[in-house]
C-alpha positions in Angstrom: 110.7 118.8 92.2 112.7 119.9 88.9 109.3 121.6 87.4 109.0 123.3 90.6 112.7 124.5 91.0 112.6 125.8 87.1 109.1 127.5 87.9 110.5 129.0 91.1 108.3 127.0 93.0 111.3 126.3 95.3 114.5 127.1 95.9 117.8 125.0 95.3 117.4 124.7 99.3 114.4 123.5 99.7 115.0 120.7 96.8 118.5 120.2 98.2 116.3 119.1 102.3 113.6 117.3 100.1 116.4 115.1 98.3 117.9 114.6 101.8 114.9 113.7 103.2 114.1 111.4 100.7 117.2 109.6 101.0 116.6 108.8 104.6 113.2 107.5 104.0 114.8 105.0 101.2 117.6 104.2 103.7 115.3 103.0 106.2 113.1 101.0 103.7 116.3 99.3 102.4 117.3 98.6 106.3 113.4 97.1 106.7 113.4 95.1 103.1 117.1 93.9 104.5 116.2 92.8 107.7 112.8 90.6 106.7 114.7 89.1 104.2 117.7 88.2 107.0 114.0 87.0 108.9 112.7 85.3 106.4 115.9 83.2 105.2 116.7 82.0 108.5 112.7 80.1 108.8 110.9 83.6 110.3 108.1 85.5 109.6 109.2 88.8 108.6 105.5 90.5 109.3 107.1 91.4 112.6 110.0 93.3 111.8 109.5 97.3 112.0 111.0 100.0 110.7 114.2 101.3 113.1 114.0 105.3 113.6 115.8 107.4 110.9 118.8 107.7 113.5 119.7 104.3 114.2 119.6 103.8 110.6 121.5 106.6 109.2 124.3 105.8 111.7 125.7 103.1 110.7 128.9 102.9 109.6 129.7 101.5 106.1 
């Protein structure tokens, strides 16, 4: 993304939506890894547990 921004590939915009983006989709892998791990510890097979939607995830309150 920075070779592209510096080449004018993209603007600060579009970088700024990717990043945002990107965050979500690592939010929602943390919330999966945390969850089969919660599965997991408790005696569980974690192959079960799915991915929440980007909503539920991004609204939790910290």
């Amino acid at each position: 993304m920075r070779s592209d921004l510096a080449a004018g590939r993209i603007s600060h915009e579009q970088e700024h939506a990717r990043i945002a983006e990107l965050e979500r989709q690592l939010d929602q892998l943390w919330d999966l890894l945390r969850r089969r791990d919660a599965e997991r510890s408790i005696g569980h097979d974690p192959s079960g547990v799915r991915p929440r939607p980007e909503g539920v995830v991004e609204g939790y309150i910290g």
